[in-house]
N, C-alpha and C positions, 0 to 999 in steps of 0.2 A: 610460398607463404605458409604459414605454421596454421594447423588446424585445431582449432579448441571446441571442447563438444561437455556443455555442463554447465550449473548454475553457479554465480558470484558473490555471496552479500558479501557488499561492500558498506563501508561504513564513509558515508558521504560528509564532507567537512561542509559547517555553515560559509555562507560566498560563494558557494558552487550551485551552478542547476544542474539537474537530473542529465539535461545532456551534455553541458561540460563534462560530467563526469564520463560518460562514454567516449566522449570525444580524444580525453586525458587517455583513456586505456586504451584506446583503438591506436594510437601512439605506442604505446607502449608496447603492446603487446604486437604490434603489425597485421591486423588483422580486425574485418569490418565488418561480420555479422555480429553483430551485437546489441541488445534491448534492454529494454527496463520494462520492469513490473507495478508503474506508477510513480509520476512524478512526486519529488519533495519541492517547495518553496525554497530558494535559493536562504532564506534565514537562515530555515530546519535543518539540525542535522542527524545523522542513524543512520537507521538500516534503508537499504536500497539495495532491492534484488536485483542482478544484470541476468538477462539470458545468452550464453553463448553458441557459437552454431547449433546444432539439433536442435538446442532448447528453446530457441524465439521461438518454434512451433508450440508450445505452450506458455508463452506469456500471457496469452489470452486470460489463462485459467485462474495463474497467478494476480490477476489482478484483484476477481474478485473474493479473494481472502480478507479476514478482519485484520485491523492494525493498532497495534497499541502505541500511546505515546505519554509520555511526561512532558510536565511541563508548568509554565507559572501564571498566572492573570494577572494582569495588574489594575488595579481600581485606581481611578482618581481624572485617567484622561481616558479619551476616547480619540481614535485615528481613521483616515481616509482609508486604509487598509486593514486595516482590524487586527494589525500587527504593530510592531517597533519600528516598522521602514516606514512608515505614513507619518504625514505631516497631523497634529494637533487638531481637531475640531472641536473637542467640548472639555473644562477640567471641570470638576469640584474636588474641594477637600475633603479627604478621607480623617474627620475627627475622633470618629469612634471606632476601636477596635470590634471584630464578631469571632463569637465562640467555635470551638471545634465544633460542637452541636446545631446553631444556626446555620456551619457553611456545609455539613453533611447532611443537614435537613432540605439546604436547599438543589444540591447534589443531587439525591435522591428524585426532583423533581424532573430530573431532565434521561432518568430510565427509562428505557425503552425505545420505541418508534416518535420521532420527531419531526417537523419540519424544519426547514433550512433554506435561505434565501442564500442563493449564491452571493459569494462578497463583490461588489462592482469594481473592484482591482482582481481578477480572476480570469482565466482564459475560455469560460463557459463562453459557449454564442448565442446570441440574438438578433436574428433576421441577416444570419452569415458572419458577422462581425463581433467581436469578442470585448467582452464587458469593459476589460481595461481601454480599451479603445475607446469604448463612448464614455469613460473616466477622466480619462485626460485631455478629450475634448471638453467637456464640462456639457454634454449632452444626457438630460435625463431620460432613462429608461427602466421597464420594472423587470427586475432579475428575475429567473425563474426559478421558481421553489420545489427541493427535493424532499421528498422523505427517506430519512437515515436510521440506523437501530444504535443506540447508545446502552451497551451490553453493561460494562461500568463505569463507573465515576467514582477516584477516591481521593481524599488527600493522603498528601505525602509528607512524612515526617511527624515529628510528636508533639507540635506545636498545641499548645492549648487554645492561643487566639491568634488573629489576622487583620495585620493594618490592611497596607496596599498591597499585598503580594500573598498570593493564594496556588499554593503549589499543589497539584495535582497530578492524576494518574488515571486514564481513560483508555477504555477497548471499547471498537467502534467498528461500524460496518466500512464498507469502503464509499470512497465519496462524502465520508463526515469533513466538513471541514470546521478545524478545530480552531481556525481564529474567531469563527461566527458563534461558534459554544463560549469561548471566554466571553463576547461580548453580553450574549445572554445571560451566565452567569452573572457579571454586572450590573444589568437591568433587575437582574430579581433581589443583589443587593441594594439597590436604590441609585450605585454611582455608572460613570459612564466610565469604559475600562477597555482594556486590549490585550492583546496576546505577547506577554514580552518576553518569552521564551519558548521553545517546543523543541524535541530529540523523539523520534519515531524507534523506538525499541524493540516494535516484533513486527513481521508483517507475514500471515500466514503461520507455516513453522518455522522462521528462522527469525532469532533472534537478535540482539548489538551484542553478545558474546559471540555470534556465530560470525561475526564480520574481519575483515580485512581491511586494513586502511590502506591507503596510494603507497605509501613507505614500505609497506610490507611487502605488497603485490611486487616493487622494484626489486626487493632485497631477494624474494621465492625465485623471481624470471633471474635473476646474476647465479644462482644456484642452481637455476635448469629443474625446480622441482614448483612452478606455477600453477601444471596441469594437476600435480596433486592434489593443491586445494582447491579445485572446482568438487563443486556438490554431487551427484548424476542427479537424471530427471527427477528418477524418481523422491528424491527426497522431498523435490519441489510439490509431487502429487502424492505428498503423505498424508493431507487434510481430505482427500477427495475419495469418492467408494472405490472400493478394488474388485476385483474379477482376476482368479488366477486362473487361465484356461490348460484346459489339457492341448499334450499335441498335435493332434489332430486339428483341431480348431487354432491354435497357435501359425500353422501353415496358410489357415485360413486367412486370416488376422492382418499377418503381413503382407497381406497380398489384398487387404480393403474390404472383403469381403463381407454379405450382409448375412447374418445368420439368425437362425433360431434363438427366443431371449431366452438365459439361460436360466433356472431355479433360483432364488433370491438377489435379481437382479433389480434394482428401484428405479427410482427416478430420479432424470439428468445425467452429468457424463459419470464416467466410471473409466478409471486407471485400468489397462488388460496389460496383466504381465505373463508370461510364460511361467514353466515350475523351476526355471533357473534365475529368475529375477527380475530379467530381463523386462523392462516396459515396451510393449509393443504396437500402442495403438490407445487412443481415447474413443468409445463406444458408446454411443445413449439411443436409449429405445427410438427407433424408426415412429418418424411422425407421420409418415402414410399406411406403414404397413403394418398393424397393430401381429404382436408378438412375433415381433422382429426388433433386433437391433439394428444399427449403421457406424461407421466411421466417422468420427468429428476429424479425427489426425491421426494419420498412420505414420508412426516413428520408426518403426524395424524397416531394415535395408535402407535408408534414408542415406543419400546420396552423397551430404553431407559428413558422412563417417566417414 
């Protein structure tokens, strides 16, 4: 079996889920360690990080990165899904156009830290059982509410006014979900509205330029040059703090060990690379042992290589 050791974005087509697409590549490639860095709705389509051998060992990390998306609103109806797959629950007529200025004003309103009722077509659980579940039964129950950070909200293109279709451009924390923002949107324009488009464009540092389509990935494995466009780790933990240790401690490293915190080390995990580049271990301050670090995941000599 062929060993693949490195990160993927792929660029996931709308009509796929997140694990179809793994499913697709594990085919492809012959070869069955392999993760994602957060589900997309089978709609949405973009970026989707896969992790390949070593790297599932940080998908954890990867998940929680900001994610940017584009996308449209559509005013006029509202759905059982808060997207374009749900069935019709409420229309009005959209008779009046709103300004570049009204829909950036009301934009503006939704910066920052918000709450967020999970949508009841969603895989969140309640009391073990997952929302679309009590959806489809037609059993009511109340979702639970997250708070999320909506870093920005812009529209998109040069449009002076907006019938039913409000295109925009949103970075968000992870766990935003963005069908329930367009529906809010909607509400604060007065009509009821849904999500009738979205493409996820960045998640963490890689971007839908940074991506591979299925077509591609086939055309790189006929060429025998697949392994090339894998990421390394570390690309993946370029958002996160670093720690480049000396040798000595490098020996240490690899082998789990808890050490001494080092001079301008902070708080939460931290990438530990050697002075060759190498990533060798994720390291956050010891929570019993004050001025100590510990091991979250030790990558060096991984078995896996």
């Amino acid at each position: 079996m062929p060993e693949y050791n490195g990160l993927l974005p792929l660029y996931k087509p709308r009509g796929m889920t997140s694990h179809d697409c793994i499913f697709r590549l594990r085919k492809l490639l012959k070869f069955r360690k392999i993760g994602h860095t957060g589900t997309l709705d089978p709609a949405v389509d973009g970026v989707l990080v896969l992790c390949l051998g070593k790297a599932t060992k940080i998908a954890q990390y990867l998940l929680d990165y900001r994610k940017a998306y584009k996308g449209v609103v559509r005013l006029g109806t509202s759905t059982t899904t808060e997207d374009a797959s749900g069935d019709v629950i409420e229309s009005k007529a959209v008779t009046q156009s709103s300004s570049k200025a009204d829909v950036e004003n009301i934009f503006r309103s939704f910066i920052g830290e918000i709450e967020q009722s999970a949508p009841m077509y969603s895989a969140v659980k309640v009391n073990g059982k997952k929302l679309y579940e009590y959806a489809r039964a037609g059993i009511a129950v109340t979702p639970p509410v997250r708070k999320v950070t909506i870093y920005s909200l812009e529209l998109e293109g040069n449009a002076a006014s907006f019938l039913t279709d409000i295109p925009f451009k949103v970075f968000c924390s992870k766990g935003t979900y963005v069908r329930t923002l367009a529906v809010a949107i909607g509400q604060k324009m007065s009509y009821p509205a849904h999500l009738h488009s979205l493409t996820r464009i960045q998640a963490g540092p890689f971007s839908i330029e940074d991506c591979l389509t299925f077509e591609q990935v086939e055309q790189l494995l006929a060429e025998n040059r697949f392994v090339d466009c894998l990421q390394p780790l570390s690309s993946g933990l370029s958002l996160m703090n670093q720690w480049v240790a000396d040798d000595t401690a490098a020996v240490k490293i690899a082998h789990g060990a808890v050490l001494p915190i080092p001079e301008q080390f902070g708080d939460g995990p931290h990438a530990v690379f050697n002075k060759q580049g190498e990533c060798l271990a994720i390291y956050r301050p010891h929570p019993d042992n004050p001025g100590m670090i510990k091991p979250d995941k030790v990558l060096a000599n991984d078995s896996t290589e």
